[in-house]
C-alpha positions in Angstrom: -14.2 47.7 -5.4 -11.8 45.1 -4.8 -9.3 45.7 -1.5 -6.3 46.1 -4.3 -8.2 48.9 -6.1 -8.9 50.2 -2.5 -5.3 50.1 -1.9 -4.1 51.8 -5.2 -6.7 54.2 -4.6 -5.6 55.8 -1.6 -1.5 54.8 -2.2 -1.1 52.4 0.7 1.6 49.9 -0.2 0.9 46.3 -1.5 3.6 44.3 -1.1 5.5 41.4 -3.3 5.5 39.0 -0.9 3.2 37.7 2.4 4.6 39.5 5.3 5.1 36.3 7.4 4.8 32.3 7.0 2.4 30.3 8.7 3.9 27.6 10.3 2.8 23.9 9.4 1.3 23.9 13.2 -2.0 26.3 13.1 -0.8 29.7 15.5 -2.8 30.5 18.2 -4.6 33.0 15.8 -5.2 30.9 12.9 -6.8 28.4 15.7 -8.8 31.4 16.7 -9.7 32.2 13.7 -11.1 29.3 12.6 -12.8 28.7 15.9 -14.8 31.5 14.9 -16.1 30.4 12.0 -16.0 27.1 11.9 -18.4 26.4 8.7 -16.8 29.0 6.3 -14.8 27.1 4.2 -13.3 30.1 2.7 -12.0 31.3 5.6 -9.7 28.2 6.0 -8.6 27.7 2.5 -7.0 31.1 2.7 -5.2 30.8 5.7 -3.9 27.3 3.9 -3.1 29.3 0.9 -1.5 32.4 2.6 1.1 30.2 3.6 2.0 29.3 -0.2 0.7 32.3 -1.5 1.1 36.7 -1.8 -1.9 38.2 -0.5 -2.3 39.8 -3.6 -2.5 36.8 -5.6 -5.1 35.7 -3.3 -7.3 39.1 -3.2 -6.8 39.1 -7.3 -8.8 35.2 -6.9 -11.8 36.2 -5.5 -11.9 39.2 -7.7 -11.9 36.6 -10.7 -14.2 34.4 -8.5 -17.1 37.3 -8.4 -16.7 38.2 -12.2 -17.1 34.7 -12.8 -20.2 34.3 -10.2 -21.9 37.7 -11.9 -21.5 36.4 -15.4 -23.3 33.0 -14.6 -26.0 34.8 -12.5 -26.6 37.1 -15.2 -27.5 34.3 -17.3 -30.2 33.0 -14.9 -32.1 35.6 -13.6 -34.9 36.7 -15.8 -36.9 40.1 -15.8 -39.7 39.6 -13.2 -38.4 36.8 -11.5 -38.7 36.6 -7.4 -35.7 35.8 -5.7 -35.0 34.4 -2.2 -32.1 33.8 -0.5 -31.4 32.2 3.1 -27.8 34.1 3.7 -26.3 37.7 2.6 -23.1 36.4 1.4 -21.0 39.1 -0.3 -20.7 37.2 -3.6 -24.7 36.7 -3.9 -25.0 40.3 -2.9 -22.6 41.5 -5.5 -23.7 39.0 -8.1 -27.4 40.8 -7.6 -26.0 43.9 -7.7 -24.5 43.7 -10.7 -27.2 42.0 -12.5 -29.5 45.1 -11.3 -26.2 47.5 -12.6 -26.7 45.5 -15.7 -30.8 46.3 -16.3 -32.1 42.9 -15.3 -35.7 43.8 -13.2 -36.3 41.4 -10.5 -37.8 41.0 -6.8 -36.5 40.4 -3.6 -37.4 38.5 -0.8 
């Protein structure tokens, strides 16, 4: 469930427009933010997009990013195949998810 279906599920507000601009100098937070997690490049596109863009339009990308990522993964796994992965992102989870949603029969590891 995306966090715009989450939000429409249980009537919280979703708003037209961000709530604030980020400033062309990084906040203390953003700095933060990054500092955190300095190797996840999603992370900083979308503080670099929040300042151009709605939240929503943002959220509504990565929900077209996963449909995209479960379509192609669909195509590659085969029935009895043995998967490995080295990382639990949330869009290999997903894709895996869906592909087991969607009858394929494989392994993990």
């Amino acid at each position: 469930m995306s966090i715009i279906q989450y939000k429409k599920k249980r009537n919280i507000k979703i708003s037209k427009e961000p709530e604030g601009k980020i400033k062309k100098e990084k906040s203390p937070s953003i700095k933060k933010l990054i500092s955190l997690r300095p190797t996840e490049p999603m992370l900083q596109k979308v503080l670099a997009l929040i300042e151009k863009e709605p939240y929503e339009k943002i959220l509504l990308h990565f929900d077209s990013a996963q449909e995209k990522i479960n379509k192609g993964v669909l195509k590659i796994i085969n029935n009895r195949d043995k998967i490995f992965t080295h990382c639990h992102s949330t869009n290999v989870v997903n894709s895996l998810i869906y592909a087991k949603k969607k009858k394929k029969k494989f392994l993990m590891n």
